[in-house]
N, C-alpha and C positions, 0 to 999 in steps of 0.2 A: 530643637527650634520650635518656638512658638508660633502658631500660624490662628490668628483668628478669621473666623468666617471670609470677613469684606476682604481679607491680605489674600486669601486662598489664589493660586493660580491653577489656571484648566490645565490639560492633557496637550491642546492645541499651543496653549500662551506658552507653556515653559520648554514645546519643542520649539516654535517658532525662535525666543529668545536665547534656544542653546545652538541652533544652527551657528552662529558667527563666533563661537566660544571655544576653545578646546585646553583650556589649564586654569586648575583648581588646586585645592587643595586633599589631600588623601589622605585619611585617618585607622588606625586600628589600635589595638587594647593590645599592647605588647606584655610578656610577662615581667617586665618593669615597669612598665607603666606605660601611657597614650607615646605613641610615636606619630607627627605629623610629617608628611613630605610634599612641596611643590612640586607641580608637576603639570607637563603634556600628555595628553592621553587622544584617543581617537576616539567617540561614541559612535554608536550604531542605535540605536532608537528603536527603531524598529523591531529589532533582533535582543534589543533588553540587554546589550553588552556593552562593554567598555575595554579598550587595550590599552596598554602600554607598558612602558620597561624604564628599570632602576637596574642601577649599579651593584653586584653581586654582592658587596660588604655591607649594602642597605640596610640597617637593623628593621625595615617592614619585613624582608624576609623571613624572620625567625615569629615577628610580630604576628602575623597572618597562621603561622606554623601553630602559634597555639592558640590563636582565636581567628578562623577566618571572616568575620562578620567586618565589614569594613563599609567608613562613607567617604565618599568623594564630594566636597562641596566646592559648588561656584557662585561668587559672590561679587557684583557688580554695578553701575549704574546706579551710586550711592551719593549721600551728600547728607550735610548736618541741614538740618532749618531749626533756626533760632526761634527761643520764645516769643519775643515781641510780633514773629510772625504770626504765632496761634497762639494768641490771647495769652500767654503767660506759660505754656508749658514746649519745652523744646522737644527734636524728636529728631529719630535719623530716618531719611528714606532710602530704600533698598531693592535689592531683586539679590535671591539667592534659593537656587537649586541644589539639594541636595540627596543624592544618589548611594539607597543604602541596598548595597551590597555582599556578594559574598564570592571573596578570591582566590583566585587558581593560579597558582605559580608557574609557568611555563620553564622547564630545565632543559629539554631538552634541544637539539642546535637548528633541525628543520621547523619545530612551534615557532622558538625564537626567532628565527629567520622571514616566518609567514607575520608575526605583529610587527617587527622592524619594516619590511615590504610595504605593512599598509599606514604605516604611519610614513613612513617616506611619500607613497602616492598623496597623503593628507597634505603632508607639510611640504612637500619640494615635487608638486605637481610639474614642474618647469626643469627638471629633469628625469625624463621617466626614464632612461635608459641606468640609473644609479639606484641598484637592487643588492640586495643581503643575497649570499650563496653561503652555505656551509662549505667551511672547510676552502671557498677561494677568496683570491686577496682583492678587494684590500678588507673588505669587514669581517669575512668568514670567519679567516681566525680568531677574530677579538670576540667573538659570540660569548667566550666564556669567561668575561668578565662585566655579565649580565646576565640579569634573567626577566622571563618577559611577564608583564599579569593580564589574567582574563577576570573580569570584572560581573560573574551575571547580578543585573538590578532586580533586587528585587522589591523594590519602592520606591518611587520618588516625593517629593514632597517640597513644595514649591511655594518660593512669600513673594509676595508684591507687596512692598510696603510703601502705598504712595497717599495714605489718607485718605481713604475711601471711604471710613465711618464719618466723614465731614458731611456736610450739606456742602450739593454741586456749586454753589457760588462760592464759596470760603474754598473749595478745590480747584477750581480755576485764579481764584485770587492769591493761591499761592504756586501757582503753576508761574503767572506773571512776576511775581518776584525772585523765581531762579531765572527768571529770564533778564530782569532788571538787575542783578547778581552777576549773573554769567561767568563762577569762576570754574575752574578744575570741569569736574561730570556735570555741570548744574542742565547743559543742552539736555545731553541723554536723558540723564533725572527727571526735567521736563516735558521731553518728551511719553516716556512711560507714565507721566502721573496724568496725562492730556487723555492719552490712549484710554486710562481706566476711566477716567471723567467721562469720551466720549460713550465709552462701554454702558456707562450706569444710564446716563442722559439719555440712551437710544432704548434705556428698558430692559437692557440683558441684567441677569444677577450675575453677580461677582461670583456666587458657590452654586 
């Protein structure tokens, strides 16, 4: 991914913006060729990890097995703007985090059972009593038609793409017309491209 200067997103921007996020996409260099998979996963931030679990016939299994260098990208809060907007040349704007990695297959049933636990607290916060046990029913047994992955980052690398190389008038001027737009992401979109406006306008650098 190309990231120029003014696109660059900080340390703070692209935690802030992954907090409310947890499915992306997952990449590795299988010995066939690129294997991609949607996916939920859990981050940890802090801790430089990432979890979650695929289905045991998963071809990332064997993927990972012979190259583990993997990225997870999340890609959001997007929208086209037409030429006529900017003087004659069209563009897309974007936010997309991408977390390059390197993965650890979790096989055995108590791993397994500790990423399912915490991805259940993630996702079904609203029943905390419904927990993975090895070996009891109702999930235990099914453990072995999965396996679980641990993700450590070891780079991220973060775009804002909302026209930041513009002059702040011509960026607020197109801030106003996804608002006079209004369709699909155009709010979010504008709001993120406002955010960086406000950012530049107050004196902070973008890099």
């Amino acid at each position: 991914m190309l990231i120029r200067s003014w696109d660059r997103g900080t340390d703070a921007e692209w935690r802030a913006w992954m907090a409310g996020r947890d499915f992306g996409t997952l990449a590795a260099n299988g010995p066939d060729g690129p294997v991609l998979v949607p996916t939920h996963f859990v981050l940890d931030a802090d801790r430089g990890e990432i979890l979650l679990h695929l289905a045991a016939p998963n071809p990332f299994r064997s993927a990972i097995r012979a190259d583990p260098r993997v990225v997870l990208a999340v890609t959001d809060d997007y929208a086209f703007a037409p030429g006529h907007w900017r003087g004659g040349t069209p563009t897309s704007y974007y936010t997309s985090v991408q977390f390059h990695c390197t993965a650890e297959a979790v096989e055995d049933a108590a791993g397994k059972a500790e990423i399912l636990n915490r991805q259940l607290a993630h996702f079904q916060p609203e029943t905390p009593d419904v927990r993975v046990v090895p070996g009891a029913e109702p999930y235990g047994p099914r453990l072995s038609g999965l396996f679980g992955l641990r993700l450590t980052v070891r780079e991220v690398r973060a775009k804002f793409k909302y026209d930041d190389k513009l002059p702040l008038d011509q960026q607020a001027a197109l801030a106003e017309r996804l608002a006079d737009r209004g369709e699909g992401a155009d709010p979010a979109v504008r709001a993120q491209l406002l955010r960086r406006h406000a950012r530049r306008a107050g004196g902070c650098p973008i890099d």
